[in-house]
N, C-alpha and C positions, 0 to 999 in steps of 0.2 A: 518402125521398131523391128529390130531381127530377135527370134527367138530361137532357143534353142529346147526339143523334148526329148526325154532319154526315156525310151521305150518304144519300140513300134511296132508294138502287141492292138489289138481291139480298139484302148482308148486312145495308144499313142497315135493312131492311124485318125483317130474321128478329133483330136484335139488340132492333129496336122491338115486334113480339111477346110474344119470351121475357121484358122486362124491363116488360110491360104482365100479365104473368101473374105476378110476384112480390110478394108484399104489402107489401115494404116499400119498394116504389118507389110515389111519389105520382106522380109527374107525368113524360110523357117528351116532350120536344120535339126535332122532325126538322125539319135541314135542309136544304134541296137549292134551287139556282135552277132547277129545274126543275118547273114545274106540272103535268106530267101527271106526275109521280114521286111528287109529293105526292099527286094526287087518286087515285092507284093506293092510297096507303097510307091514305085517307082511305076511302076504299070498304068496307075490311078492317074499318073501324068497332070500333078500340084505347081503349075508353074513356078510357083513361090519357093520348094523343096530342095534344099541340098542333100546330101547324106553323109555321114560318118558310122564309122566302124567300133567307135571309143568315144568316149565324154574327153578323157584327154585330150584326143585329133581335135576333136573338135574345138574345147578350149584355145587350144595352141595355136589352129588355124583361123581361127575366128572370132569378132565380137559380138557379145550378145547383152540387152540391154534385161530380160527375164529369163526363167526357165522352169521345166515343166515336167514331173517327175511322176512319167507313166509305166514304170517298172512294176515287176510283182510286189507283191507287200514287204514279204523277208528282205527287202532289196532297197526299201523305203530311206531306212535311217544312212546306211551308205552312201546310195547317191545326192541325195540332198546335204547330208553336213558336208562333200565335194563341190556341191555347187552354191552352199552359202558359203565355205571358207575363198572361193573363187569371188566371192562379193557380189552375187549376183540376187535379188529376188525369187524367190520359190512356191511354185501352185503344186501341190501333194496331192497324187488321187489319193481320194479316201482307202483306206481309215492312213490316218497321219505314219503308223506305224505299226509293225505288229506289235510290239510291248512300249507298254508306260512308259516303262523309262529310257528309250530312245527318243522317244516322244517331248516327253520336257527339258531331253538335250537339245533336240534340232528347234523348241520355241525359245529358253535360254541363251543360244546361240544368235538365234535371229535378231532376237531384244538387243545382245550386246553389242552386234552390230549396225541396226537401225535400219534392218533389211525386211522386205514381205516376205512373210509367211501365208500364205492362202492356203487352204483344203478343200478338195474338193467334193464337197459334200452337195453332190450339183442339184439336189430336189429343192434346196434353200433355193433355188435359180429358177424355178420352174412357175411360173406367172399363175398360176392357180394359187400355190401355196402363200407365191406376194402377194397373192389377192387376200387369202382368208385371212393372210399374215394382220390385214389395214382392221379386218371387221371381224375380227375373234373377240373384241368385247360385248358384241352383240348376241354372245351364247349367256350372260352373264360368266359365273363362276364354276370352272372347269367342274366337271364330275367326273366323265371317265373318256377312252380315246381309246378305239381299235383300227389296229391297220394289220392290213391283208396285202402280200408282198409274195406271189406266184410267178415262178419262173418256168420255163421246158429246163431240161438235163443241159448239160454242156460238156464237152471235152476239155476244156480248161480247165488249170488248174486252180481254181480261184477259192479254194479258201474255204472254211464250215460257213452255213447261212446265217451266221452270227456276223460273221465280219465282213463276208460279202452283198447281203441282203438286209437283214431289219439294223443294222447299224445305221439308213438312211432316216427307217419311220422314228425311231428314240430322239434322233438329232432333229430332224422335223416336228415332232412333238413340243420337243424342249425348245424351239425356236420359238415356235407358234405361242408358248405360254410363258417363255422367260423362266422358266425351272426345271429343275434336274433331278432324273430320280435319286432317290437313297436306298432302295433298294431292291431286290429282282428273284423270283422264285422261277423253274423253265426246267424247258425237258428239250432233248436233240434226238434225232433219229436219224439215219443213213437208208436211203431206199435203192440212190441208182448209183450217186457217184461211188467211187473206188476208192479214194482217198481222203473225201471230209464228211463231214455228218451234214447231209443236204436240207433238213428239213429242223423248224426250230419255233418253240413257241414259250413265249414267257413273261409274264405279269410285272407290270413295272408300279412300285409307289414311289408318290409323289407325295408333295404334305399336303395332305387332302384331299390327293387325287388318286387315281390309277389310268394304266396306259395297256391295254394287252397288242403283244406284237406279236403277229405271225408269218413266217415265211418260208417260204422249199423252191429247190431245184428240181422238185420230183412231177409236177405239173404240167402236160403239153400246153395248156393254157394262158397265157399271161395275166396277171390280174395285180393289178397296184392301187390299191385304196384307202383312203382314210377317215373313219369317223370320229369326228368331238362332240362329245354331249357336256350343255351345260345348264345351267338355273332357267335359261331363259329359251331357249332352243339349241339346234344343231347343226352341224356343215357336215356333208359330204362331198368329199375329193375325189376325183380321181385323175392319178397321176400321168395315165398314159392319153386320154385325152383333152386334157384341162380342164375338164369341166369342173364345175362348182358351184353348190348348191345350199346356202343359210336357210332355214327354216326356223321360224321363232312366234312365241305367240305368248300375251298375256292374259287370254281368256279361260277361265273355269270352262270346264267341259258341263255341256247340262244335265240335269240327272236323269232326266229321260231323253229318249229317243224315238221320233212318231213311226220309224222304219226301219229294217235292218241299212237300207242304201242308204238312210243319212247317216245313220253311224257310220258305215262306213267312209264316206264323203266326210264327213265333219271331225271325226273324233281325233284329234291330237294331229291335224294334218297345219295348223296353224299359216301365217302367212309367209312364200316361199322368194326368198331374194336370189338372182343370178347374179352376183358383181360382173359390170362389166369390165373388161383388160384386152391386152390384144396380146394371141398366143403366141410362142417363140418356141424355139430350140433353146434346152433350159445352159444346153454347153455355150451356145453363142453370150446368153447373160452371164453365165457366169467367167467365160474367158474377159468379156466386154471390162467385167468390174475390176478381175485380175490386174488388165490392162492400164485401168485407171486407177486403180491405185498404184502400180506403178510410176506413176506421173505427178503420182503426190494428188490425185483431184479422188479419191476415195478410200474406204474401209474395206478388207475382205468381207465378202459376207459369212463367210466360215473363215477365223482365224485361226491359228495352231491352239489355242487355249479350247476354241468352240472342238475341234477335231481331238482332242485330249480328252474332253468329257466324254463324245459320244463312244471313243475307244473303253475309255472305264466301264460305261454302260455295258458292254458287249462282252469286254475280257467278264464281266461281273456274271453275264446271265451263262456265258459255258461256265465258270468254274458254279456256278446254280446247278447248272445240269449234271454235269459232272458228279456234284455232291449229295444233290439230291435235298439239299438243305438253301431255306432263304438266305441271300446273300447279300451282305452290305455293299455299296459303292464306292470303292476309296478313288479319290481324282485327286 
């Protein structure tokens, strides 16, 4: 398969990588008007790698059976309705777009044509997540879900920690459970960056549930995690090593205790599952699936409809902060 990605910023560089390491791509063509973007990816020496200067050039000079649309965000709906009106398949870094309603042009568009839409909403990829994805009914019935979403500063321009950051754990939430908030109270703050509001935290309902998500660019630390509590026990995730951890238990706690050590040993520690999986690179899974559904042998795992909600969710919690008032979810 030859591909083509228009961007080759951070992700357009690591999606040009993973898909120069799969054998059943022949050929991957990056492109960016920018010459030192290319000649950074030209260094890394991608045997697989052409380059162009333009989505045009490249159109013009070349065929491509998908493509992959690793531009900035405000840059989203442009390049993609170019390269679905070119009839081509499209993988969208998240979020699908900056606003809504680009958004339910570029999935409109794709319907009408009968073309992929994928978003890449790459933690849905991340083999932990398919793990707790199999054995989330073993918490019983959702009760609440906090994730912790810690980044260092950046020089890029990427966007308030709404759109760049907890926009992953909402949509990972709402996978995990099959439901979508209604609606989101939050506050934003600016510590280091210069141009968005890097830190952000905000209360999600669900119908009968709550979600709290937190996240900053203001961290030297990294820290990506997630907890579900439910009727029956709980999971803990975390993102950046796979691990994962069900804890679940049907027993009454006793009313006494012969020791402080067994309280602590015993009291609500119940019995502790590791699903087993075997870990990946969550880009390699999710270009894999890309790929195959291109072929017609599967589903996005984030489609433009899944990438339209978790966009609502996000536009919903800034204008929250913003207003200072809870706020409904329109999708």
């Amino acid at each position: 398969m030859n591909i083509l990605i228009v961007g080759a910023g951070v992700m357009g560089a690591n999606h040009c990588r993973t898909l120069n390491e799969m054998n059943d791509v022949q050929r991957v063509a990056c492109v960016d008007p920018s010459e030192q973007a290319l000649a950074k990816l030209r260094e890394r020496g991608f045997e697989k790698a052409v380059f162009y200067s333009s989505t045009n050039e490249a159109l013009k000079k070349d065929k491509f059976d998908a493509a992959i649309v690793a531009v900035p965000t405000h840059l989203h709906y442009a390049v993609a309705e170019q390269l679905l009106d070119a009839g081509l398949p499209v993988l969208i870094e998240k979020p699908i777009t900056d606003e809504l309603a680009g958004g339910r042009k570029l999935v409109e568009k794709a319907k009408r044509a009968k073309l992929v839409l994928a978003v890449g909403h790459i933690e849905r990829c991340n083999p932990a997540v398919q793990a707790l994805k199999k054995h989330v009914a073993a918490l019983g019935t959702p009760v609440h879900a906090s994730a912790h979403r810690f980044g260092m500063p950046t020089d890029r321009d990427v966007g308030p920690s709404f759109i760049d950051q907890a926009v992953h754990d909402i949509d990972v939430i709402s996978f995990l459970l099959d439901r979508f908030p209604k609606s989101v109270q939050a506050v934003e703050r600016r510590f280091v960056d210069k141009k968005s509001d890097d830190c952000c935290a905000a209360l999600y309902e669900f119908d009968g549930f709550t979600a709290s998500v937190e996240a900053n660019r203001a961290t030297p630390i990294k820290t990506r995690e997630l907890i579900i509590c439910g009727t029956k026990g709980s999971a803990k995730l975390d993102y950046i090593t796979q691990d994962l951890v069900i804890a679940t238990s049907d027993e009454k706690p006793p009313a006494r205790y012969s020791s402080f050590d067994e309280l602590v040993l015993r009291v609500g520690r119940g019995a502790e599952l590791k699903p087993y999986f075997v870990k990946q690179e969550p880009l390699r899974v999710e270009l894999e699936n890309f790929l195959n559904c291109v072929r017609g042998k599967a589903k996005p795992v984030a489609d433009g409809e899944a990438g339209l909600r978790a966009l609502a969710a996000v536009v919903a919690g800034h204008e929250a902060a913003q207003s200072g008032k809870k706020t409904n979810i329109s999708f």
